[in-house]
C-alpha positions as CSV (number, residue, x, y, z in Angstrom):
1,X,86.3,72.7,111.7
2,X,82.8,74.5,113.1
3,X,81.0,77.0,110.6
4,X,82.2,79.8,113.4
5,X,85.8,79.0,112.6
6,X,85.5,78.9,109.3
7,X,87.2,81.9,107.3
8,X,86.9,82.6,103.3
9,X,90.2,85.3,102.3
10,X,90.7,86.5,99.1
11,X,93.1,88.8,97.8
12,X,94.0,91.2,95.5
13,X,96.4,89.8,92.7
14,X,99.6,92.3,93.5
15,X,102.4,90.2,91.3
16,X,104.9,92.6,89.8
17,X,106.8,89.8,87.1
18,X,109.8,91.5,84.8
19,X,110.1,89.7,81.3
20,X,112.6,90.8,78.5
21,X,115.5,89.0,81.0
22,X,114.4,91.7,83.9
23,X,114.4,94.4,82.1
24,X,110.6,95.1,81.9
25,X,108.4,94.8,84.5
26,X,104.5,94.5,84.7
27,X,102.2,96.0,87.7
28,X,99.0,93.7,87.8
29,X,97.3,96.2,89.3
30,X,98.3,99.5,87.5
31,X,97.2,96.7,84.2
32,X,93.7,95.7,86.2
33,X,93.2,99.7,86.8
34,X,93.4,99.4,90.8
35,X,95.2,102.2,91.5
36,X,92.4,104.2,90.1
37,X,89.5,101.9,91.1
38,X,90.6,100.5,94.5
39,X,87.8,102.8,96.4
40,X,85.2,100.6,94.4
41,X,87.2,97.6,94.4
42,X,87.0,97.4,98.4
43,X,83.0,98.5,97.9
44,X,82.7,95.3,95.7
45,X,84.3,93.1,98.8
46,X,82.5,94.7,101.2
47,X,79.0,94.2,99.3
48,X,79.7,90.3,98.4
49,X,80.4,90.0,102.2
50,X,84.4,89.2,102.2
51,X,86.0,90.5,105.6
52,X,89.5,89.4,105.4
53,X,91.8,90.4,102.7
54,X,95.1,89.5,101.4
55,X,97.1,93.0,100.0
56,X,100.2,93.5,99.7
57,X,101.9,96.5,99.0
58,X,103.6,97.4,95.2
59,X,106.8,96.7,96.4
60,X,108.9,98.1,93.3
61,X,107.5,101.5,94.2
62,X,107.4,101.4,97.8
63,X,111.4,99.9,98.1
64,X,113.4,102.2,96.1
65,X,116.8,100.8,97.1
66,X,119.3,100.3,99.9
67,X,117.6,101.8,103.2
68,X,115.2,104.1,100.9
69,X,111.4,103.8,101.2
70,X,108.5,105.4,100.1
């Protein structure tokens, strides 16, 4: 591999793991405060110089059942 095909990703940790059999489940990033700080959060990539970026949407709120999205 060259330097120009080199690529350093990153990503934003998006696991949503239920404990308490299933019945609780915990947003990493609602716990990390990124839904209120994701503005700065994509400032801070920019300014360490990361271009490419895992992120995946918070798929317990965007899939709200059979055919339903949000």
């Amino acid at each position: 591999m060259t330097a120009s095909t080199f690529l350093f990703a990153t990503g934003i940790e998006n696991s949503y793991p239920t404990i308490n059999g299933g019945r609780t489940r915990i947003d990493e990033m609602e716990k990390c405060g990124h839904y209120t700080l994701w503005k700065t959060d994509f400032d801070l990539l920019d300014e360490v110089g990361i271009r490419y970026l895992r992120y995946g949407p918070p798929i317990h709120t965007t899939w709200l059942g059979q055919e339903r999205y949000d």
